[in-house]
N, C-alpha and C positions, 0 to 999 in steps of 0.2 A: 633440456631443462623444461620444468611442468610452471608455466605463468599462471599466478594465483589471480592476474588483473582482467578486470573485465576486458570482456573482447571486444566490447562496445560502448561507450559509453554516455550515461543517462540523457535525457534530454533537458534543455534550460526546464526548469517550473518554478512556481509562483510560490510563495509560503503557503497558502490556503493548500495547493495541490500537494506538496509536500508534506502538510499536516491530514488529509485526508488517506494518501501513500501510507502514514504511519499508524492510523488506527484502521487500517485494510489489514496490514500486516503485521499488527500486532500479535493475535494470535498463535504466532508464529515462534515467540516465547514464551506462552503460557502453560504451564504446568501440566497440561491435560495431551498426551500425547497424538489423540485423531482432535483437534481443534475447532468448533464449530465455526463457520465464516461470519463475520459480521454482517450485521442486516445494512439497509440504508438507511433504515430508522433508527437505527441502533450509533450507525456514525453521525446521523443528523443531530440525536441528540447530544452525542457527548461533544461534538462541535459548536453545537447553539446556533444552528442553521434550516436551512427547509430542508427536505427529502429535495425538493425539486433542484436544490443548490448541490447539492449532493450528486444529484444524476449527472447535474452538469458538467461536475468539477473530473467525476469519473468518465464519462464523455469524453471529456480535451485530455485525460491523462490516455482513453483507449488510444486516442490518436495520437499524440506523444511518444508512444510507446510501440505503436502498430500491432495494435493487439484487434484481432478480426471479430467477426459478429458470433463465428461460432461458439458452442460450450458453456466452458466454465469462466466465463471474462474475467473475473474479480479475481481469482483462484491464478490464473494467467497472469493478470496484472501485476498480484503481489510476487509472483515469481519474477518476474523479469525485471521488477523495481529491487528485487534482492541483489537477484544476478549480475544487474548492469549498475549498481552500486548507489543507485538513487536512493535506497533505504538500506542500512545497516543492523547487524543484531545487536550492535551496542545500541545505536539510534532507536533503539524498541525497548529494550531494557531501558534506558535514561526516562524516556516518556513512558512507560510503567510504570516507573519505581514507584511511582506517590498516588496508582491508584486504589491498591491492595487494601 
């Protein structure tokens, strides 16, 4: 049998982390098939936060999540918050619908 459940699963996080998780990986269903990544200024502001709040909050999710210093972190992050089920594509679609 092929298990569709993660193999591992997410770690506790905070609402702010988990709303941060969702506009990372937003782009993830958006229309445009190569996706550009979100900035941090770009989540700062749709959050209504500092860049510096921002860095943080991606910070305690790199380690959350054990995601290493090399690469692509962000790009990393939102994979593994898909994969290990901390963010869903309904949960992207729901927090889109009402940006368009």
């Amino acid at each position: 049998t092929v298990s569709v459940a993660p193999t591992q699963l997410p770690p506790r996080l905070t609402r702010r982390e988990l709303e941060v998780l969702l506009v990372l990986c937003r782009p993830l269903v958006s229309e445009d098939p190569f996706p550009e990544a979100v900035s941090v200024r770009q989540m700062a502001q749709e959050l209504f936060v500092t860049e510096a709040a921002v860095k943080q909050h991606l910070q305690n999710l790199y380690d959350k999540f054990a995601i290493s210093t090399e690469g692509e972190r962000r790009v990393r992050l939102a994979n593994e918050a898909v994969r290990r089920g901390a963010v869903t594509i309904a949960m992207l679609r729901e927090t889109g619908a009402g940006e368009a």
